[in-house]
N, C-alpha and C positions, 0 to 999 in steps of 0.2 A: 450905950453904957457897957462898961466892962462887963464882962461874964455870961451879956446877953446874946441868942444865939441870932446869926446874921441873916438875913434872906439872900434865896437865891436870887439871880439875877431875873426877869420875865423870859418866858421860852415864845417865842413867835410861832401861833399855829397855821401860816400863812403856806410852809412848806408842805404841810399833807395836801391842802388842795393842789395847789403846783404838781405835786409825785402822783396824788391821782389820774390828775390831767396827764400828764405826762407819758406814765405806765402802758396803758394800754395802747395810746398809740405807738407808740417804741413794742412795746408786742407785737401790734397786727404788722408794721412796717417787716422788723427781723424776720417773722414768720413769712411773711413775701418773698422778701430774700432769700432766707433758707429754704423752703418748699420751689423757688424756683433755679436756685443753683442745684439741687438735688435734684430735679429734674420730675420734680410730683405736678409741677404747673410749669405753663409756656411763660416763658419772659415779655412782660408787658405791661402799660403802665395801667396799675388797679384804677386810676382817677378819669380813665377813657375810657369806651367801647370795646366789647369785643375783649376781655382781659377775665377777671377769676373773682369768686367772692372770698371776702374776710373767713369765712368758713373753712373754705377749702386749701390756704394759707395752713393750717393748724395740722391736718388729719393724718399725717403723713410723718415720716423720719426722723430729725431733731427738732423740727415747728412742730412739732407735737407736744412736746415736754414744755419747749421756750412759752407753746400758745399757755397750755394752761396752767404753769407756774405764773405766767405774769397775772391771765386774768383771774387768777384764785389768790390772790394778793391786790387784786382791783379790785372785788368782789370785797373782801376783808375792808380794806382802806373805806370804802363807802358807807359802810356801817357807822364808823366812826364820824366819817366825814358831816353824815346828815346830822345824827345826836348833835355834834358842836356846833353847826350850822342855824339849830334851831335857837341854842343859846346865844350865840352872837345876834340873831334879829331880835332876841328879848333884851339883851346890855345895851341894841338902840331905839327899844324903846318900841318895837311891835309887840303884837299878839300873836305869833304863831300856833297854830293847832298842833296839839301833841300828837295828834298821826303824821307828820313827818316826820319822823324817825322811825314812823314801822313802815311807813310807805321807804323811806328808805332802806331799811333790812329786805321790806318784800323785793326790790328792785335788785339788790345784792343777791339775795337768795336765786333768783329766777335770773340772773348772769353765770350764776355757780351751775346751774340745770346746764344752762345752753354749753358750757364749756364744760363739763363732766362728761355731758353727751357726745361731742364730740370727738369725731371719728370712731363710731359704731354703727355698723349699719341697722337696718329696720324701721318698719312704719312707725314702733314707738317712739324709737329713738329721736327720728325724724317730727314727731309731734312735739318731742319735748325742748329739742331746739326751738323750733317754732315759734312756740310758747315764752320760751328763755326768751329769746331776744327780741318778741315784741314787746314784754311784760317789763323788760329792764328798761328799753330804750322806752317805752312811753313814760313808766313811772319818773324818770329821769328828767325828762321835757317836762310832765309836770312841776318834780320838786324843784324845778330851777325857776318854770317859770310864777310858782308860789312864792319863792322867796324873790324875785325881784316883783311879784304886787306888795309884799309886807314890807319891800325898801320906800314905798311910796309914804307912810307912815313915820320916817324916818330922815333924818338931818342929809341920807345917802339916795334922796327920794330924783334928783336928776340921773343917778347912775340906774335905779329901777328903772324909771322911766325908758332907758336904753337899751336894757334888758330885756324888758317886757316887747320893745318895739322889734328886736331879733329875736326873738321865740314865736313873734306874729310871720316872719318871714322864715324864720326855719318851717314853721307849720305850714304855710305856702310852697313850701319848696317840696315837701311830704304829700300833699294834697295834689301838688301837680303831676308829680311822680304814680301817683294812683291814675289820675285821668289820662296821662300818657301810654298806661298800664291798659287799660280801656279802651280807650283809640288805637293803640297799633297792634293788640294782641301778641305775636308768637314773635315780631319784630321789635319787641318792648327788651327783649331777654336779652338785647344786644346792648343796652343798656342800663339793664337791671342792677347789678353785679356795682357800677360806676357810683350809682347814685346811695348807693349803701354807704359807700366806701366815702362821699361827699357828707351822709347824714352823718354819721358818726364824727367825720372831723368836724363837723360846724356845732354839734353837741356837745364835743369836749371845750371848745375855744370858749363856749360859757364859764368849764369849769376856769379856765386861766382867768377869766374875768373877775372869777367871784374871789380869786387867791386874791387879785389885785384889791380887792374891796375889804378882803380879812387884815391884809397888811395896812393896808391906808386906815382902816379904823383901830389897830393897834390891837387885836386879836390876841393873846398870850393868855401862858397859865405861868405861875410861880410857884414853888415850891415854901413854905415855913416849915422850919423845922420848929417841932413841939417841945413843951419844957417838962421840966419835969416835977 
């Protein structure tokens, strides 16, 4: 009707997971790059033996600035990411528990530790990385693998299902990684560094997933403008 005011078109929130996913690995990769054209690490491939950890990518010259500008904007984007996440399993019809979203900020938060801390030396220092990135990457494995059991409940209940069956196998690949830890002791370190570098990418490829899932189920906000 004349005079009435129009809606915005729907905004698709499919692209924040995408950019989340996306970010950090474009981080850790440049910081490779840069930290080994600048000559702070040897040139070699991070996904093999015998090469550099994500950490050590960062501590140094320009990957310093690139490390934690990208992940204090991954850190950020995550906070948001869980809050909306939680609502989308509620629009299909789960019960999500309102601690995801503070398991989500705590997981944010303790990424913000491990990359504030880095590259300073000391034992606290060294503790609070530690801590950062065990505390981000587990809580993370979790909320991921939370929301594909609450897709079980849900019209999106075969994409859970697949979900949940690579979070059994990422946890596998972690598990193995410790027992290998175990068995070869001081021979392990040659491969340490590698399998990081593998957890991390098979973690994020969840996140690509679930973008895949926000967009297939029509994920959006819209604006109405108010009257007067």
């Amino acid at each position: 009707m004349p005079g009435q005011p129009t809606p915005s078109p729907a905004l698709s929130l499919s692209p924040l997971v995408w950019f989340t996913a996306i970010l950090p690995l474009v981080t850790m990769h440049l910081s490779w790059l840069l930290a080994s054209w600048e000559g702070y690490i040897h040139w070699c491939l991070p996904y093999w033996a015998d090469c550099t950890s994500i950490s050590k990518t960062g501590r140094n010259g320009l990957a310093y600035f690139v490390f934690k500008g990208g992940m204090i904007a991954t850190a950020t984007q995550l906070v948001a990411l869980w809050i909306l996440n939680r609502h989308w399993l509620r629009s299909l019809g789960a019960e999500p528990s309102r601690l995801m979203p503070v398991l989500g900020a705590i997981a944010s938060v303790a990424l913000l530790i491990y990359t504030l801390s880095l590259g300073h030396a000391g034992d606290t220092f060294r503790l609070l990385r530690r801590f950062g990135v065990v505390a981000y990457l587990g809580l993370s494995f979790i909320l991921l693998a939370l929301t594909a059991h609450h897709l079980l409940d849900t019209r999106l209940r075969s994409s859970g299902e697949k979900m949940l069956a690579y979070s059994a196998a990422l946890l596998a690949i972690a598990l193995f990684s410790l027992v290998l830890d175990a068995w070869l002791g001081k021979a392990y370190d040659r491969i340490e560094d590698a399998f990081e570098w593998w957890l991390i990418l098979l973690l994020n490829i969840q996140l690509f997933w679930l973008a895949r899932l926000w967009k297939r189920s029509g994920l959006a906000i819209s604006i109405k403008p108010g009257t007067e």
